[in-house]
N, C-alpha and C positions, 0 to 999 in steps of 0.2 A: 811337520813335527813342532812341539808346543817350545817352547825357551825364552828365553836373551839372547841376544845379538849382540855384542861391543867387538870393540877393540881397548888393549893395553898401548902405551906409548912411552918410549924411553930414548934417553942420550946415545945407549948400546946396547946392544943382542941381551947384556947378562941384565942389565937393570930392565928393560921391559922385559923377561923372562920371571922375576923375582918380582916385579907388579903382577905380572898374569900369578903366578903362584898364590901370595895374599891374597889377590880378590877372590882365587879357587876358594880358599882355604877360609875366608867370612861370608862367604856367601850361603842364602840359604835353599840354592838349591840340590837335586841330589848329585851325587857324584858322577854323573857322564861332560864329560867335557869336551869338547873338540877344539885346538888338540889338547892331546890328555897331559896334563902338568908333569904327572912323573915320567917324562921323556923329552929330556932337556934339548937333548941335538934335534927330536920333531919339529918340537916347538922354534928351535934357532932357524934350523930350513924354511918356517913357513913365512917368517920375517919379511918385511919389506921395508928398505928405506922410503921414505918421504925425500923428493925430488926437492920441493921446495925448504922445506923445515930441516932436513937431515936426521930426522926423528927414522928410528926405527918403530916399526909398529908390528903390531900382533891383532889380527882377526880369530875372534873366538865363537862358539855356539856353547850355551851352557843350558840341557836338554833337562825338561822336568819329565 
C-alpha cells in the first residue's frame, strides 16, 4: 500500500501525541492514518520509549 512511513518523537507520551496530531493535520495526504490521531489512548499504547535517548516515539503510516 502506497504512503509515508515516519515516526513523531517527544520528551512524553502527550508531546509526541500533539506532534503526531499537527503533522496529521498539515499534511497533504488524505485522511487514513495509522494510528488514527482522534484516538489519544491508541496512539499513547503504540508508543515506545528509546532505550538510549529516553525519547518516546510514535511509528506512523499515512495511506494515500
Amino acid at each position: 500500500m502506497g504512503g509515508r512511513y515516519g515516526e513523531v518523537r517527544g520528551s512524553s507520551k502527550i508531546e509526541t501525541y500533539l506532534k503526531y496530531v499537527h503533522q496529521v493535520e498539515r499534511s497533504d495526504m488524505l485522511p487514513h492514518n495509522n494510528p488514527d490521531p482522534r484516538y489519544k489512548k491508541q496512539c499513547k499504547r503504540e508508543m515506545v520509549q528509546d532505550p538510549e535517548t529516553g525519547e518516546w516515539v510514535l511509528a506512523f503510516h499515512q495511506h494515500t
